[in-house]
C-alpha positions in Angstrom: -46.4 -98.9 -61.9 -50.1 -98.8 -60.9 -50.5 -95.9 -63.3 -49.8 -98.3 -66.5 -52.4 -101.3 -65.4 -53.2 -101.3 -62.0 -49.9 -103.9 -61.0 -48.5 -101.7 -57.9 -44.8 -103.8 -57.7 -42.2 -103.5 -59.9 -41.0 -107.1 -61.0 -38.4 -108.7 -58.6 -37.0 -110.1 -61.7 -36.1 -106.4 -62.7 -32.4 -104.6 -63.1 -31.8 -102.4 -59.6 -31.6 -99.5 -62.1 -32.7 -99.1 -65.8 -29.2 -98.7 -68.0 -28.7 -95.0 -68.7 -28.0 -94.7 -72.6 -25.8 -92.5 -74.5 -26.7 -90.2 -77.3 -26.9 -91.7 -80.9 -26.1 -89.6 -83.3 -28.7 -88.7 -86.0 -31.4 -90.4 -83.8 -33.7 -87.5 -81.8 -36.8 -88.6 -79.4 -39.8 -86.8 -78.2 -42.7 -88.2 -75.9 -46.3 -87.2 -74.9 -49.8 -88.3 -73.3 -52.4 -88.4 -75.0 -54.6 -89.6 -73.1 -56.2 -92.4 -75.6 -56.1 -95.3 -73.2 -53.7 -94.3 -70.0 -53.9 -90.9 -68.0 -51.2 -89.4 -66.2 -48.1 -90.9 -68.6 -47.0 -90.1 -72.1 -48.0 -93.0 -74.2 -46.4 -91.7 -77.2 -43.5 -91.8 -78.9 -41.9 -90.0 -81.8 -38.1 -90.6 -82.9 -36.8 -88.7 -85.6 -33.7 -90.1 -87.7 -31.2 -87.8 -90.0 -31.6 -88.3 -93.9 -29.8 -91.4 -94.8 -31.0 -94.0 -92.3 -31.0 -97.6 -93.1 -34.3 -99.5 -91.9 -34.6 -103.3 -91.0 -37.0 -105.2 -89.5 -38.9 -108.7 -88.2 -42.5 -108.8 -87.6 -44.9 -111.0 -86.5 -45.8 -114.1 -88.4 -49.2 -114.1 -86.8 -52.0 -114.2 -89.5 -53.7 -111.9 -87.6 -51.2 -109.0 -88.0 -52.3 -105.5 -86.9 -52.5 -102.1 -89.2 -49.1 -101.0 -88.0 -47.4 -104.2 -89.0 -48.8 -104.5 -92.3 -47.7 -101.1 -93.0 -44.0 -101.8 -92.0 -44.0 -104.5 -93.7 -44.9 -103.1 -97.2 -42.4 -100.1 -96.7 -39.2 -102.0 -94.9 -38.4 -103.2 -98.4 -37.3 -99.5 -99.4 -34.9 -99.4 -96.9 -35.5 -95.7 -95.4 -36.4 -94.6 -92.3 -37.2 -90.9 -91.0 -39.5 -91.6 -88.3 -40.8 -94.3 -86.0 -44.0 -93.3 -83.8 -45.6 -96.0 -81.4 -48.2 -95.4 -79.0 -49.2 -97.8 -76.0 -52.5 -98.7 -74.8 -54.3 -99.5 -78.1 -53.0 -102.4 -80.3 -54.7 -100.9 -83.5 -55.0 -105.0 -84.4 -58.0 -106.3 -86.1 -59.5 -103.0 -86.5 -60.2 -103.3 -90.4 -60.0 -100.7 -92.6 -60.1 -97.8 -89.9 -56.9 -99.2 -88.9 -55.4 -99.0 -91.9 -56.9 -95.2 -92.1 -55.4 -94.6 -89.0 -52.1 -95.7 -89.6 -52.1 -93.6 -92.5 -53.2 -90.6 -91.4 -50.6 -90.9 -88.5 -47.8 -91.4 -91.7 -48.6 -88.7 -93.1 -49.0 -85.9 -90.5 -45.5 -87.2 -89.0 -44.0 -87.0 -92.6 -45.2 -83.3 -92.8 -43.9 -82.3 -89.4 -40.3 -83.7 -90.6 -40.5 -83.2 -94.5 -40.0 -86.8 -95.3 -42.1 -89.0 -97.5 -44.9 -91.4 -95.8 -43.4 -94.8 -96.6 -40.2 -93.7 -94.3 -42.3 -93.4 -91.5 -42.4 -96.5 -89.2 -45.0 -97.1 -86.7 -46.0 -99.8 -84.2 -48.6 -100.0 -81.4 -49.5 -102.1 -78.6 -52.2 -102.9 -76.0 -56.1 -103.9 -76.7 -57.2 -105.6 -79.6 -60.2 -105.0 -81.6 -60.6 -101.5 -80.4 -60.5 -98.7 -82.7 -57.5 -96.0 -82.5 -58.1 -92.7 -83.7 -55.5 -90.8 -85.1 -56.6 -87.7 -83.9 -55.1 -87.7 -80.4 -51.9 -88.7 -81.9 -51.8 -86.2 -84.6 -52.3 -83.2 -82.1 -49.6 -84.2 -80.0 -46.9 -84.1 -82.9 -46.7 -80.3 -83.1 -45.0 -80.3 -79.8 -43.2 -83.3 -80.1 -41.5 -82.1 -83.2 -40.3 -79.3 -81.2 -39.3 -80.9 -78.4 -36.8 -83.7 -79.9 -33.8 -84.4 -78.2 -31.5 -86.9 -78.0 -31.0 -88.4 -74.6 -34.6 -89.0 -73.9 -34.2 -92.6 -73.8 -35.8 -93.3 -70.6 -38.4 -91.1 -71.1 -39.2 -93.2 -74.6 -39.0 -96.6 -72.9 -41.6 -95.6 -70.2 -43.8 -94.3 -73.1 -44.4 -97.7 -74.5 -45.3 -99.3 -71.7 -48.4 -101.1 -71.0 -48.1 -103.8 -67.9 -44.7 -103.7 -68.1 -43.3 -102.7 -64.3 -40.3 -101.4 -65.7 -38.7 -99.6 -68.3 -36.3 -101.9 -70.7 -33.2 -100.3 -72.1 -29.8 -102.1 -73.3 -26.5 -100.7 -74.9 -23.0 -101.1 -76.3 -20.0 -100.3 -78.0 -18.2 -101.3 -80.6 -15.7 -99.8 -83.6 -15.9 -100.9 -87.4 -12.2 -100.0 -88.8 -11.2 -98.7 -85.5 -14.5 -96.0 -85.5 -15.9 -96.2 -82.7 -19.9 -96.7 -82.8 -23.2 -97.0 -80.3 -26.3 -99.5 -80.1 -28.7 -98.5 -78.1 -32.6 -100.4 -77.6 -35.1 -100.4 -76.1 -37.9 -102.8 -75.9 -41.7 -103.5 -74.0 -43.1 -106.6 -73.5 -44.8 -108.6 -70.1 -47.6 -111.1 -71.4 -49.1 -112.5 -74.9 -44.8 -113.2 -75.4 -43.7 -116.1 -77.4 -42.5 -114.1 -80.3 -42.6 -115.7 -83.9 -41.2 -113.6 -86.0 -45.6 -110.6 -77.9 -47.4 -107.3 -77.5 -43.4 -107.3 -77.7 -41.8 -104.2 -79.5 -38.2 -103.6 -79.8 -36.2 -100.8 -80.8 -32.9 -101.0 -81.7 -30.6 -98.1 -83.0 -26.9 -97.5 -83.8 -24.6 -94.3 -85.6 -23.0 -97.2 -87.7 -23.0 -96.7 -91.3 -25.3 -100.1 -92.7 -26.8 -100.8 -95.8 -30.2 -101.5 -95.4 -29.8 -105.4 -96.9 -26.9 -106.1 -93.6 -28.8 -104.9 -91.2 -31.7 -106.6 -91.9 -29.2 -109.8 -92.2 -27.5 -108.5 -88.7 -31.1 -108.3 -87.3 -33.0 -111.2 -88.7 -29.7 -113.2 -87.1 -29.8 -112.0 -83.8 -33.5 -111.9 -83.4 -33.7 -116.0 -83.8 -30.8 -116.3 -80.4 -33.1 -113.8 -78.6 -36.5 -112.8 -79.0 -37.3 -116.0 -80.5 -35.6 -117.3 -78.0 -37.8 -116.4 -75.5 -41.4 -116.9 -74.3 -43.7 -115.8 -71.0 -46.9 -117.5 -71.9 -46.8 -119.5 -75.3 -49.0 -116.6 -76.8 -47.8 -115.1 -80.0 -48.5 -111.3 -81.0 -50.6 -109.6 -83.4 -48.2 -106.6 -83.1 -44.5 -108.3 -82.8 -42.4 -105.8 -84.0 -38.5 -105.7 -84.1 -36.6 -102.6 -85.8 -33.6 -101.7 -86.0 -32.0 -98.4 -87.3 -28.4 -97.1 -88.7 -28.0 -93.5 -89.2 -24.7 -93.6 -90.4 -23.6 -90.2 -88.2 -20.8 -92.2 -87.3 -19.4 -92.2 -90.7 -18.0 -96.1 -90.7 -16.5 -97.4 -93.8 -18.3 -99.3 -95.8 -19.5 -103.0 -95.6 -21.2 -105.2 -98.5 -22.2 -108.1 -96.2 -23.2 -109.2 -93.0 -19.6 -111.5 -92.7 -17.3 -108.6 -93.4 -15.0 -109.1 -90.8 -14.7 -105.2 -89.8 -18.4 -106.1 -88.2 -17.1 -108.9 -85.8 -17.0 -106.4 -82.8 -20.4 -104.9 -84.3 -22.3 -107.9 -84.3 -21.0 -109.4 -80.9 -22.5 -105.7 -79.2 -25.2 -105.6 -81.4 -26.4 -109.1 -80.2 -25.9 -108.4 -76.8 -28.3 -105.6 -76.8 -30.7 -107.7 -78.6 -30.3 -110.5 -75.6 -30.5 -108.1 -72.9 -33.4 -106.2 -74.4 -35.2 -110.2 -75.0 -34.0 -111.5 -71.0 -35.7 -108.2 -69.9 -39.1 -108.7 -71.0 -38.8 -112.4 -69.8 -37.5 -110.8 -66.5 -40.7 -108.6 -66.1 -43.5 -111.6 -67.2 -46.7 -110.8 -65.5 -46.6 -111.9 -62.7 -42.9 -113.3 -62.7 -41.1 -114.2 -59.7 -38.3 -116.7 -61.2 -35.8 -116.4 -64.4 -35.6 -119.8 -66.2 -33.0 -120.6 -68.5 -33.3 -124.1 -70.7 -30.4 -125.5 -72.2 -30.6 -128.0 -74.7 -27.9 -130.4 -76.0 -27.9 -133.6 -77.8 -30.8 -133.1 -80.0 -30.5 -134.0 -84.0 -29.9 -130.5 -84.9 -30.1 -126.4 -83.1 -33.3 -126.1 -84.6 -34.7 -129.5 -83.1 -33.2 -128.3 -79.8 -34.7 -125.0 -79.8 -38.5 -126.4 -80.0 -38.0 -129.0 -77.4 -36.4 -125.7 -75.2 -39.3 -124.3 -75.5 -42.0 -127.1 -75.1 -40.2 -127.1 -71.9 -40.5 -123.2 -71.7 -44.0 -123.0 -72.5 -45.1 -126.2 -70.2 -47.8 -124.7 -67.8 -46.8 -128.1 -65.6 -42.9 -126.8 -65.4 -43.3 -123.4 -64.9 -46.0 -123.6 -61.9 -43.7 -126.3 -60.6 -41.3 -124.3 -60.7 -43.3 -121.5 -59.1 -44.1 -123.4 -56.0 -40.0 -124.3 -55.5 -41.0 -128.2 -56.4 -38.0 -129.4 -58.4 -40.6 -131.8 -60.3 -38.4 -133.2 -62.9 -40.7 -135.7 -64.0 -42.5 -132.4 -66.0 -39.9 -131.6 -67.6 -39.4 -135.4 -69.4 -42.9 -134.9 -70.3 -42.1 -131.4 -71.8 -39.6 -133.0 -73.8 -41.3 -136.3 -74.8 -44.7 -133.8 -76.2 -42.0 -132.0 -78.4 -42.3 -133.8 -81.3 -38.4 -134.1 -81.6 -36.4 -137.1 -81.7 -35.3 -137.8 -78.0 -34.0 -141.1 -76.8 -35.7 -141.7 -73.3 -32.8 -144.2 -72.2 -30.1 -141.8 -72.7 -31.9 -139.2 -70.9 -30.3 -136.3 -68.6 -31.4 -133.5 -67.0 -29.8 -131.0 -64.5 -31.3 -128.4 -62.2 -29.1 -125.7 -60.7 -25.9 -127.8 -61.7 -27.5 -131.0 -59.9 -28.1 -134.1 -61.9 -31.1 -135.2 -61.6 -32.0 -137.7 -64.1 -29.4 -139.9 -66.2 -29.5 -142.7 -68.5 -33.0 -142.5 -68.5 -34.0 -142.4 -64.9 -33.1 -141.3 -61.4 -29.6 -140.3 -60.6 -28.5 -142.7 -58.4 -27.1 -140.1 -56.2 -29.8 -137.7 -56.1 -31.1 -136.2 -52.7 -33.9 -133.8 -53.8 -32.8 -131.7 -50.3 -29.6 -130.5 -52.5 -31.9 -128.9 -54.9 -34.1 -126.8 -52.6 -31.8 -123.6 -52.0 -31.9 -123.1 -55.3 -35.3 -123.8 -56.2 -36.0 -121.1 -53.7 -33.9 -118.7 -55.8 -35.0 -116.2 -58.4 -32.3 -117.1 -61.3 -33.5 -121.4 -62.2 -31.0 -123.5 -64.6 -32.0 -126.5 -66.0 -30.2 -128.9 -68.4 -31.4 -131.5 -70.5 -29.4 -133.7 -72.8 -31.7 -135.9 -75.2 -28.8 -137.7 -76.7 -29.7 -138.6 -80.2 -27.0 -136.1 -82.7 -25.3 -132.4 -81.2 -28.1 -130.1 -81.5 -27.9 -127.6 -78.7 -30.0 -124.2 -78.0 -31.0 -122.1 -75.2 -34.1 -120.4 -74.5 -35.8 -118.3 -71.4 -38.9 -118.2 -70.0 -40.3 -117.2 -66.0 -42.5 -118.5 -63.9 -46.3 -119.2 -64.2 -48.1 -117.4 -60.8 -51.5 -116.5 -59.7 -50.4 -113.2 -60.5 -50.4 -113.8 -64.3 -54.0 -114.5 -63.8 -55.0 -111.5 -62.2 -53.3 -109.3 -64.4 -55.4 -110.9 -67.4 -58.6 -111.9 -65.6 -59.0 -108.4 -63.9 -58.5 -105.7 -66.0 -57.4 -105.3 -69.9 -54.3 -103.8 -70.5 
């Protein structure tokens, strides 16, 4: 992708093709370059949405939010959505009051092109902090956006938001809700500063299913916490973390009152797995990435407890370069665990690599031969188990890898 940032490899870490998503009905896209930070790519994104759509979302808990998010914020209350616009390259973060301008002025000229009010326009950015983003480029690329909307640009839209990404992230399903068949489609950017708390991470997600605005932002809250915030490249939270998701209703499903309605079973399963693929796809292209890791956790007092000691693991500079040099070093990851603050008992102890016990009881397997472990510390998918047997907690979370490339790509250049 050496147009985006200057990285020249797409991640080995990445699908062998990007998944090629249906139409949604009610749900148009447009894209275009305009040339604020990249040349040579759109960096823009418009979708459009039919009158009617339901809105949800999960932002950043950063303190230092950006415009965008404070605007989404204050509006995702209403429920209504016509628009989303995001452009890459400029994070629009910490920008004061021109920010805020900008954001506004972006509202507003989208809500004219599509004769909607400003509040049910969404945006989101992404890319440097602390420089200023005018909305003029933006605003005179809408014209021609607006007249170019069309619904199968999915592809198209995921490149547009990319900034060292090496590959376009897109995830969908099916499902039916009273035997009506329905689609979710997402799409999602995301490579460093990830360790959502809600990373530069935005995702996307949209379905022709027929949600209040309240369930979906139930549906979404849910299944961000067993995916995005299940995830982390670099321990670095956002200032632009943005999750939305976005029901048009052109499906015409029956009617639901609450998350648990048992018509949205199906729903939720597909609507979660797009979520999890869209979250193990930005782990999959980390900067600099060349291993998957996935942590289980079991035995801890409660899922909550497990899920920070998964990720104290996740996050452990120690583990992951370990694990980048193919050392199966599991003396890091006891550390990980023990700095956790979680209650742990070291004596009843395990931990697994690759389905190979390592540790037990609170020390060495007995029958461990570190030679067993080296095929598949050599891989590019790594497993690890730990059991800290103190109640039935249990959680899973992803991270990759910590290289020399993940310096390069954030000493060298900015994004």
């Amino acid at each position: 992708m050496g147009t985006l940032a200057g990285i020249s490899e797409t991640s080995p870490l990445a699908p062998q093709a990007p998944a090629d998503l249906p139409a949604v009905g009610g749900v148009r896209l447009s894209v275009a370059e305009t040339g604020t930070k990249y040349r040579g790519r759109p960096d823009l994104l418009m979708a459009a949405f039919d009158e009617g759509t339901t809105v949800a979302g999960v932002l950043t808990r950063s303190k230092a939010p950006s415009a965008p998010v404070d605007w989404c914020r204050k509006h995702l209350a209403q429920g209504c959505a016509r628009a989303l616009v995001v452009n890459a390259g400029n994070a629009n973060a910490f920008t004061g009051k021109a920010g805020d301008r900008t954001v506004r002025e972006v509202a507003a000229a989208v809500a004219k092109r599509l004769g909607c009010r400003q509040r049910e326009v969404f945006p989101a950015s992404t890319g440097v902090i602390g420089e200023p983003l005018e909305s003029g480029p933006i605003n005179a690329a809408l014209k021609a956006m607006t007249a170019t909307l069309t619904p199968g640009a999915w592809e198209p839209a995921a490149r547009a938001i990319m900034t060292t990404d090496t590959f376009p992230k897109l995830a969908t399903a099916t499902a039916r809700i009273d035997g009506v068949p329905v689609t979710i489609n997402g799409i999602a950017k995301g490579s460093g500063m990830i360790a959502p708390d809600m990373a530069t991470m935005l995702g996307f997600v949209f379905t022709d299913a027929g949600l209040p605005a309240n369930v979906l932002q139930d549906l979404l809250t849910s299944s961000v916490e067993r995916s995005f915030n299940a995830t982390t490249v670099d321990g670095d939270t956002s200032t632009s973390d943005t999750v939305l998701a976005f029901a048009t209703g052109a499906a015409a499903t029956s009617k639901v009152k609450s998350a648990g309605d048992p018509k949205l079973k199906g729903f939720v399963r597909a609507f979660d797995k797009v979520c999890l693929d869209l979250a193990h796809q930005v782990v999959r292209d980390g900067e600099g990435a060349q291993k998957f890791i996935s942590i289980e956790i079991a035995g801890a007092e409660d899922d909550a407890a497990a899920r920070r000691i998964g990720l104290a693991v996740a996050n452990s500079p120690l583990v992951k370069t370990a694990i980048a040099g193919e050392d199966a070093n599991w003396g890091r990851i006891v550390m990980a665990v023990g700095k956790s603050g979680e209650a742990a008992n070291r004596d009843r102890l395990a931990i697994s690599i690759g389905g190979v016990q390592v540790a037990a009881k609170g020390a060495i397997d007995p029958g461990y031969d570190e030679k067993t472990l080296v095929p598949h510390m050599k891989g590019r998918e790594i497993d690890i188990k730990v059991h800290v047997g103190v109640g039935r907690g249990k959680a899973t979370v992803w991270t990759c890898d910590l290289t020399h490339g993940y310096i390069t790509i954030n000493a060298d250049y900015r994004s």
